[in-house]
Backbone as a chain_set.jsonl record, in Angstrom:
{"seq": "XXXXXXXXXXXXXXXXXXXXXXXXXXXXXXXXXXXXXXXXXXXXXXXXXXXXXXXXXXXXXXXXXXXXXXXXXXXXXXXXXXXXXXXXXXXXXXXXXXXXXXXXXXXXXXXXXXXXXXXXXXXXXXXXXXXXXXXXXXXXXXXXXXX", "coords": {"N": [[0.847, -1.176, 0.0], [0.51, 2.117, -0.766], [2.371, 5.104, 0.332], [0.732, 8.259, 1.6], [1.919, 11.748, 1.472], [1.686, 14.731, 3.227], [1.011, 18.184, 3.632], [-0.061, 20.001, 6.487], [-1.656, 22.805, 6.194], [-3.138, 26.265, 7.288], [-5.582, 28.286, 7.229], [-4.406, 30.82, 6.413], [-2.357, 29.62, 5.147], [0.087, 28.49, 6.351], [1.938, 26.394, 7.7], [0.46, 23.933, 9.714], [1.3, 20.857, 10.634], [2.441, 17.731, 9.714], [2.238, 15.069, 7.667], [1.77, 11.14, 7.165], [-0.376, 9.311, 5.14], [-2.205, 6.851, 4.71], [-3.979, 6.461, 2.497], [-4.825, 8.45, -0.453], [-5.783, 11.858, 0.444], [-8.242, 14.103, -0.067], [-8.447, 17.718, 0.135], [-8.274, 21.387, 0.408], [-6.709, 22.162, 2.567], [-4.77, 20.363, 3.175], [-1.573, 19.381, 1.186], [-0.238, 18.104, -0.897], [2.688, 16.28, -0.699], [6.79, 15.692, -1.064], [8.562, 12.841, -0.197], [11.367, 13.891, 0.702], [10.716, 16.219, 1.459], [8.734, 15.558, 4.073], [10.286, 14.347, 5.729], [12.147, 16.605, 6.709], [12.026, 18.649, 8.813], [11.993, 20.973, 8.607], [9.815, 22.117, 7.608], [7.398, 22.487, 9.348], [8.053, 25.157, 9.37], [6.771, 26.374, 7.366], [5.263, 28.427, 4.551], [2.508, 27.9, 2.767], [2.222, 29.087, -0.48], [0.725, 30.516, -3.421], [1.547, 27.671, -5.124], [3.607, 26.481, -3.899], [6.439, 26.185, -1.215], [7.414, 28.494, 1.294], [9.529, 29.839, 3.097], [11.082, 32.07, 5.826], [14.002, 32.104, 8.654], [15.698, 32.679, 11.203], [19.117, 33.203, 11.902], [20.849, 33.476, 15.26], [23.781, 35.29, 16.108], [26.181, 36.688, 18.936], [29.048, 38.668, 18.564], [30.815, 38.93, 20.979], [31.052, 36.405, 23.964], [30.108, 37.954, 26.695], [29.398, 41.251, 27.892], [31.464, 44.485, 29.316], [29.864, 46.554, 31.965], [30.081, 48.978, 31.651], [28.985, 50.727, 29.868], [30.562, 51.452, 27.687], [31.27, 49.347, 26.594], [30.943, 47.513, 23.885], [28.483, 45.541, 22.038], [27.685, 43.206, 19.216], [24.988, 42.321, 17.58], [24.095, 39.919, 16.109], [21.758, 38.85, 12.811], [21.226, 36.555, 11.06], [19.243, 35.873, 7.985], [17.949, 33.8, 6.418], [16.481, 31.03, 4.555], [13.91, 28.302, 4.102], [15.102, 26.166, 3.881], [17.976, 26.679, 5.679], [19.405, 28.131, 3.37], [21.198, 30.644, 3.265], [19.933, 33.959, 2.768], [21.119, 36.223, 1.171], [20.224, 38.517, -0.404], [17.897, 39.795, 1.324], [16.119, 42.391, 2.646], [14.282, 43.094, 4.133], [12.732, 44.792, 7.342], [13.736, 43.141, 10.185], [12.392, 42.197, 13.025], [13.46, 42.683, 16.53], [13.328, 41.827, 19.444], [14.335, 42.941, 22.888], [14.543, 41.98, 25.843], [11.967, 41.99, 26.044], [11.188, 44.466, 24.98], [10.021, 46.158, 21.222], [12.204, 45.989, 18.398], [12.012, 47.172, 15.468], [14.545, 46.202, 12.465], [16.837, 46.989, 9.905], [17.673, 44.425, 7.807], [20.504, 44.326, 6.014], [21.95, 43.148, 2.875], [21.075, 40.536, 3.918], [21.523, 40.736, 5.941], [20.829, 41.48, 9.623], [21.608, 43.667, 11.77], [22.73, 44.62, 15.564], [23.377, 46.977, 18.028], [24.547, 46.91, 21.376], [24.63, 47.617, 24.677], [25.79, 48.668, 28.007], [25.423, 50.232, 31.26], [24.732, 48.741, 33.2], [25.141, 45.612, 35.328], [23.765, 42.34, 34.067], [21.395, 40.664, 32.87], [20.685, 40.364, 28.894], [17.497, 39.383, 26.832], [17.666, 38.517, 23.651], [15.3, 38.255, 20.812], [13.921, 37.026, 18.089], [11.161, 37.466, 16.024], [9.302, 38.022, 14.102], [9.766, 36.497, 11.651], [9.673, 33.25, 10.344], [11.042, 30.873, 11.441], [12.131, 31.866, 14.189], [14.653, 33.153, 16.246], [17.16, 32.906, 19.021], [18.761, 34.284, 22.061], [21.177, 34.858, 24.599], [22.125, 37.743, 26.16], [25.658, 38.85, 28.352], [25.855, 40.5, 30.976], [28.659, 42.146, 32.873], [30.813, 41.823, 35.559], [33.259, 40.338, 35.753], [34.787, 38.351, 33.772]], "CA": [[0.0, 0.0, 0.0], [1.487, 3.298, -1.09], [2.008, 6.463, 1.39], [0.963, 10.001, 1.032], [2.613, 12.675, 2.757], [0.825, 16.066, 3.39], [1.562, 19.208, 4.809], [-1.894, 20.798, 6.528], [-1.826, 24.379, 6.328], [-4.015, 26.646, 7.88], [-6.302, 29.535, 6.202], [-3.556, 32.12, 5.969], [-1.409, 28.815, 4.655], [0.83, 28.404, 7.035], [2.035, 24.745, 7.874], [0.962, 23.545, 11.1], [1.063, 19.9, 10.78], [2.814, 17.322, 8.126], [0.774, 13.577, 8.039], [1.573, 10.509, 6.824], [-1.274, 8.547, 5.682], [-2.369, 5.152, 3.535], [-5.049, 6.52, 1.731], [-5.304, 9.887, -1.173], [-6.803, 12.937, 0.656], [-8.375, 15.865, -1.059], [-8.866, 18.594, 1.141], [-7.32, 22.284, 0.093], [-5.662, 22.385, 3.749], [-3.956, 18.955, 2.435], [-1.136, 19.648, 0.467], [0.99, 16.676, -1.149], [4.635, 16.812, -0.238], [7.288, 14.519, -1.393], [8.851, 11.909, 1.166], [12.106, 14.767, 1.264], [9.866, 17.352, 2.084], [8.345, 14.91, 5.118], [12.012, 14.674, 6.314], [12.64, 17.659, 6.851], [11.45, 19.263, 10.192], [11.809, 23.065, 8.299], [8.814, 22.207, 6.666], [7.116, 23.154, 9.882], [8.316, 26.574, 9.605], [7.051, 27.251, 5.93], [4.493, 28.906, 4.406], [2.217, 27.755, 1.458], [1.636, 30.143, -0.891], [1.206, 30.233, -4.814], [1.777, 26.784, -5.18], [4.76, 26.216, -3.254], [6.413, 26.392, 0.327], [8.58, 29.689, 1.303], [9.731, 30.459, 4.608], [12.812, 32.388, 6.354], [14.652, 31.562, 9.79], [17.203, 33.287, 11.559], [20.283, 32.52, 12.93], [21.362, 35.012, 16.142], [24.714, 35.648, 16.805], [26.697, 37.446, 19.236], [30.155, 39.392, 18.179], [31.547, 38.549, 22.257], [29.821, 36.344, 25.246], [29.981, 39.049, 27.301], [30.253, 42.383, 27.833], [31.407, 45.27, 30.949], [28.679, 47.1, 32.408], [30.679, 49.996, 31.779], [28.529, 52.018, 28.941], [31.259, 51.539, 26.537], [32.06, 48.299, 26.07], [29.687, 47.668, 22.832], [28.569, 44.068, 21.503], [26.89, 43.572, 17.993], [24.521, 40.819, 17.17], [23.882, 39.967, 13.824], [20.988, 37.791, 12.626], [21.584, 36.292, 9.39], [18.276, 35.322, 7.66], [18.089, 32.25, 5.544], [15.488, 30.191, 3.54], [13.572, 26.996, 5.535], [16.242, 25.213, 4.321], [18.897, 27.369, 5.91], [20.271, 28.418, 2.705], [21.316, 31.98, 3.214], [19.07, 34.746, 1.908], [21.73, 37.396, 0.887], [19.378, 39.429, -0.982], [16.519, 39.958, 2.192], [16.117, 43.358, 3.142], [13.031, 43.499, 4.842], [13.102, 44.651, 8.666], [13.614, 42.116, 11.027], [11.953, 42.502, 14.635], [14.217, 42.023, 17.498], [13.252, 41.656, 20.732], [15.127, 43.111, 23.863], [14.08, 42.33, 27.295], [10.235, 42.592, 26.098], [10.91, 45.902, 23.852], [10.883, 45.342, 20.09], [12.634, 47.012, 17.365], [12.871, 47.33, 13.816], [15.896, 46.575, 12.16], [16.324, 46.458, 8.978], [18.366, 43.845, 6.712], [20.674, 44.369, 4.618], [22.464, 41.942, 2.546], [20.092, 39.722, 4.447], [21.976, 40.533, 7.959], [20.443, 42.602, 10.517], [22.631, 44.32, 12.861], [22.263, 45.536, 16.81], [24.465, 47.014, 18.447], [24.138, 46.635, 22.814], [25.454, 48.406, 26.074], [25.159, 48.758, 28.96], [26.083, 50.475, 32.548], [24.564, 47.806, 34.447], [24.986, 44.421, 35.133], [22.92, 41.822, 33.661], [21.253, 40.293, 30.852], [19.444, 40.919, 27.617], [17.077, 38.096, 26.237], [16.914, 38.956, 22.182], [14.583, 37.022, 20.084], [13.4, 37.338, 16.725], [9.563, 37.692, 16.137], [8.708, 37.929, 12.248], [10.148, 35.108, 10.591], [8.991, 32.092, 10.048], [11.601, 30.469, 12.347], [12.449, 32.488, 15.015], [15.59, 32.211, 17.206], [17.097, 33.484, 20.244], [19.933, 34.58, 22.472], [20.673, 35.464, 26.252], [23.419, 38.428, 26.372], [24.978, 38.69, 29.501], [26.164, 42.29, 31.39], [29.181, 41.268, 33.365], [32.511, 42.713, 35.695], [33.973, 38.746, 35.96], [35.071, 37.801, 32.341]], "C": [[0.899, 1.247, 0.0], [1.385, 4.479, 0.293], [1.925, 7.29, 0.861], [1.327, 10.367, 1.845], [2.011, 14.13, 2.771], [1.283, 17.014, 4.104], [0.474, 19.962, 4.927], [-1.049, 21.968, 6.528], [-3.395, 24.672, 7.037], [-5.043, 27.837, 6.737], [-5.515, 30.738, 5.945], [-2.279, 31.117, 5.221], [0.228, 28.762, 5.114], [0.823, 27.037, 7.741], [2.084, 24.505, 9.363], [0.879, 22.057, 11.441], [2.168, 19.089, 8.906], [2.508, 15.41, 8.444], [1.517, 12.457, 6.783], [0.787, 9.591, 6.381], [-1.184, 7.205, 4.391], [-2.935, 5.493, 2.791], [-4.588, 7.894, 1.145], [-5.934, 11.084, -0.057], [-6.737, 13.861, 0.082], [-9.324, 16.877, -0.201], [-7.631, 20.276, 0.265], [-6.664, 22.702, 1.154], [-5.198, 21.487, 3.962], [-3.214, 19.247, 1.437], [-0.495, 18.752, 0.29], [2.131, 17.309, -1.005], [5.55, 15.199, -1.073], [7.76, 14.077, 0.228], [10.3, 12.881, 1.637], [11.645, 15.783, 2.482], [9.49, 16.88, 3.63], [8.94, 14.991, 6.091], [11.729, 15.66, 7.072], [11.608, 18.648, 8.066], [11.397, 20.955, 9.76], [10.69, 22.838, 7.491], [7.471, 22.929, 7.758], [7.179, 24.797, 9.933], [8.072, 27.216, 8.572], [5.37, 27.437, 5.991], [3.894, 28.236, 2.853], [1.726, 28.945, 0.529], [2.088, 30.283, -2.445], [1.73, 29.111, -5.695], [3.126, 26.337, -5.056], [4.953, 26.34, -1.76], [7.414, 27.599, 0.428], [8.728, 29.447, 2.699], [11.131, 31.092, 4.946], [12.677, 32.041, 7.971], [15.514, 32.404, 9.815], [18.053, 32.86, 12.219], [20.891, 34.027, 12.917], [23.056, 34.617, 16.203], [25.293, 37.007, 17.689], [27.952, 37.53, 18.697], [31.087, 38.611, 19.459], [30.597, 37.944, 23.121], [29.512, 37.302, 25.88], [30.38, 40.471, 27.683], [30.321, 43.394, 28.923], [29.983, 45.397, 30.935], [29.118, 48.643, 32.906], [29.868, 51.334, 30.582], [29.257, 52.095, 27.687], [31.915, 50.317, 25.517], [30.496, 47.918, 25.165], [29.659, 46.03, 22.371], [27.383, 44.026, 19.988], [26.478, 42.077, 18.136], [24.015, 41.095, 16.074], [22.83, 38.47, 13.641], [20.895, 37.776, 11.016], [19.787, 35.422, 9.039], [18.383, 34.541, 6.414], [16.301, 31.416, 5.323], [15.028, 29.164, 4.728], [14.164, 26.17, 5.307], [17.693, 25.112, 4.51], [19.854, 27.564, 4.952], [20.026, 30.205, 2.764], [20.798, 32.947, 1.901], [19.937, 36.093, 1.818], [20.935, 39.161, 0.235], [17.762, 40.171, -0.175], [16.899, 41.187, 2.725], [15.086, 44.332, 3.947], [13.125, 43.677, 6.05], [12.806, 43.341, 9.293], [13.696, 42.629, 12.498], [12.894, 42.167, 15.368], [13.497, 42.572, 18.66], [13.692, 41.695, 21.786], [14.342, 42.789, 24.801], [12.639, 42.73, 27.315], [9.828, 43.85, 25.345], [11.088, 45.503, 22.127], [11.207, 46.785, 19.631], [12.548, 46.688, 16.24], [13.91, 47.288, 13.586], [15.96, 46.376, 10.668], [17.811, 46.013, 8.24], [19.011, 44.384, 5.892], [21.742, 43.743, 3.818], [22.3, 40.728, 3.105], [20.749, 39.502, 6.167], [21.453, 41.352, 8.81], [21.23, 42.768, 11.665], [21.909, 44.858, 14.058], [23.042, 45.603, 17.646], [24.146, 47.647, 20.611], [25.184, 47.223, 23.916], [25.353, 48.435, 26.994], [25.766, 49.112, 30.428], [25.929, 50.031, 33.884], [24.687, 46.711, 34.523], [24.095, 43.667, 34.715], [22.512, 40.698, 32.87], [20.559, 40.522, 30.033], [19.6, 39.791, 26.868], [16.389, 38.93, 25.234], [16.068, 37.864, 21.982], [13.931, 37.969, 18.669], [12.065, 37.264, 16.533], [8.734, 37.977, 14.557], [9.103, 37.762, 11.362], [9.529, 34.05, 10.75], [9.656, 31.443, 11.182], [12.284, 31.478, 12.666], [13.742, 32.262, 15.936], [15.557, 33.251, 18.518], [18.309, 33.521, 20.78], [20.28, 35.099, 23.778], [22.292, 36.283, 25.756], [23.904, 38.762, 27.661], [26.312, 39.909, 29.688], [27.143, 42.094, 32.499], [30.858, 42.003, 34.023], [33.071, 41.283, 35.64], [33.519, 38.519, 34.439], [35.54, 36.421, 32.406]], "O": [[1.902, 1.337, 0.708], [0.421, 4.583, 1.051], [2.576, 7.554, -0.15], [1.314, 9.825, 2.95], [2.062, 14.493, 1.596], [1.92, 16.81, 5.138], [-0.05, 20.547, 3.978], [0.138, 21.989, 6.851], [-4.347, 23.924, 7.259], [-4.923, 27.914, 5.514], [-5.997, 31.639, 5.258], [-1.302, 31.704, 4.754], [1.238, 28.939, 4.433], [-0.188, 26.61, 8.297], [3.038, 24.675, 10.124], [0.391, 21.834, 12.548], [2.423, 19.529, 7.785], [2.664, 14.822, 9.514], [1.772, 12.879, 5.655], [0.935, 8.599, 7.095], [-0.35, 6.865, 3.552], [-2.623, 4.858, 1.784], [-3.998, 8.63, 1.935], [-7.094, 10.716, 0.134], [-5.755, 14.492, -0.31], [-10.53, 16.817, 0.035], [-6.527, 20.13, -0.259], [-5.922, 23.662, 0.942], [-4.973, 21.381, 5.168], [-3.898, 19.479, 0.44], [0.039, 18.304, 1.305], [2.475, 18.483, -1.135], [5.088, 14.124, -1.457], [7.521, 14.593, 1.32], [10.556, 12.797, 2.838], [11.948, 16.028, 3.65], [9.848, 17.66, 4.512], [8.569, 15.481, 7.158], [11.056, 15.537, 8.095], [10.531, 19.187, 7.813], [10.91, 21.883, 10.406], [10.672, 23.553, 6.489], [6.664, 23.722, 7.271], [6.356, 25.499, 10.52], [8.617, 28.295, 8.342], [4.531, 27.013, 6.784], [4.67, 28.081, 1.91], [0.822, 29.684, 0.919], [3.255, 30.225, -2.831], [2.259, 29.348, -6.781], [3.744, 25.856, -6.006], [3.99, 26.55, -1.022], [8.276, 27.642, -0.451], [7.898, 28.792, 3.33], [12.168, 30.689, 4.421], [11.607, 31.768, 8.515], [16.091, 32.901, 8.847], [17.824, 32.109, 13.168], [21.195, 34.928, 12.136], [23.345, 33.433, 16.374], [25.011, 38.154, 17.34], [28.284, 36.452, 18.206], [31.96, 37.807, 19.133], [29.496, 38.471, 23.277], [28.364, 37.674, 25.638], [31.56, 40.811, 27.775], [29.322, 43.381, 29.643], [29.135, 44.772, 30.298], [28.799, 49.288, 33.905], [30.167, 52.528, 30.543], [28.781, 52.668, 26.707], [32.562, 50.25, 24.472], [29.346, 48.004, 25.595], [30.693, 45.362, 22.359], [26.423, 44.788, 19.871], [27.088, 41.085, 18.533], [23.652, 42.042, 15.377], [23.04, 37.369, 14.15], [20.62, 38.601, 10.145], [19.303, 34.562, 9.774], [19.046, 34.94, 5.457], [15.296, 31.444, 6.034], [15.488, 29.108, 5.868], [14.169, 25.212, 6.081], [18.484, 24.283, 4.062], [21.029, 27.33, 5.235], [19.028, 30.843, 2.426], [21.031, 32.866, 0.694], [19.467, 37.074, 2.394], [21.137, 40.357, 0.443], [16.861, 40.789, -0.743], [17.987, 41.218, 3.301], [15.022, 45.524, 4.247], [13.718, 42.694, 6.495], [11.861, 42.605, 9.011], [14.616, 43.232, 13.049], [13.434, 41.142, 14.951], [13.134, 43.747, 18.72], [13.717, 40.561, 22.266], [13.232, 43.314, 24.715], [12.099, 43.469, 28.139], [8.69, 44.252, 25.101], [11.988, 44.77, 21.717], [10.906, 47.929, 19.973], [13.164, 45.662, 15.952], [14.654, 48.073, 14.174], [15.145, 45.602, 10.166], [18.78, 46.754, 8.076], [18.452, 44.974, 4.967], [22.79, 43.964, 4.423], [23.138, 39.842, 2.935], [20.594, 38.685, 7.075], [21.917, 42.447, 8.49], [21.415, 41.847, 12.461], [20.819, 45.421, 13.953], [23.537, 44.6, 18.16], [23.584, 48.703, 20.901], [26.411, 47.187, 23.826], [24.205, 48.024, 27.159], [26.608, 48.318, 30.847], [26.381, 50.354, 34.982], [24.242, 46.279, 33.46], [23.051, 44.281, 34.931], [23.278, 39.92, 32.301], [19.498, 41.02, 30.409], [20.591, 39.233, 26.396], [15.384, 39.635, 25.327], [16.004, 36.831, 22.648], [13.636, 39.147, 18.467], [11.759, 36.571, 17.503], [7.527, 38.067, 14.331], [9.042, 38.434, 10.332], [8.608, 34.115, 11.564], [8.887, 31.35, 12.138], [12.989, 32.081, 11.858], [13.87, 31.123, 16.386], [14.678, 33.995, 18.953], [19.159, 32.867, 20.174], [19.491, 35.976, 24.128], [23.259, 35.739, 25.223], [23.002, 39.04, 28.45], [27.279, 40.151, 28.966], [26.475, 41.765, 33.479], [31.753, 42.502, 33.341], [33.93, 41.639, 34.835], [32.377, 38.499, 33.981], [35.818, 35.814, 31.371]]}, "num_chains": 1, "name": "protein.A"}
């Protein structure tokens, strides 16, 4: 008996489910997938749309683990945005949200990296996160006199 493989979407077509089953289904929040596609756990993170899947992801980095709590000592994080199947999206220049400590910002891309640059005259930490991509990541920065 043959398998199908499906990826449900929702009404804005956004994949929240991907199904193995025995039998054909025809449903338009049933989308056939191949058995790669199934694989692949970034299929969660995509979007249907136009008869295909899109999605981006970011990957956070920091510049240094940590940095004084002197006001001057500066740390850059850089979130590189990439495809759902982390092939780097050089050409994305759309802002990308970041998330400080519960505040967001705009930032905006360019050559598909978004830059932010962090300080601080107190000890601590600052929990980024990304918030309007498809896959989202994350990062604890930490505010620090013991290096």
């Amino acid at each position: 008996m043959p398998d199908y493989f499906y990826a449900q979407i929702n009404e804005s077509g956004r994949v929240i489910g991907i199904s193995q089953l025995a039998q054909e289904v025809k449903s338009e929040y049933m989308i056939p997938i191949t058995k790669e596609q199934f694989d692949n756990q970034n299929m969660l993170f995509t979007r249907y749309d136009g008869g295909s899947f899109a999605g981006t992801s970011a990957n956070i980095e920091a510049d240094k683990p940590v940095i004084a709590p002197n006001g001057t000592d500066v740390m850059t994080v850089k979130v590189r945005v990439a495809d759902w199947n982390d092939k780097p999206q050089g050409s994305y220049s759309e802002n990308v949200i970041i998330e400080v400590n519960g505040l967001q910002q705009s930032v905006k891309a360019v050559g598909g990296v978004a830059e932010l640059s962090l300080s601080s005259s107190e000890p601590g930490e600052f929990h980024l996160r990304t918030v309007n991509l498809d896959r989202n990541a994350e990062i604890k920065v930490v505010v620090s006199d013991e290096f």
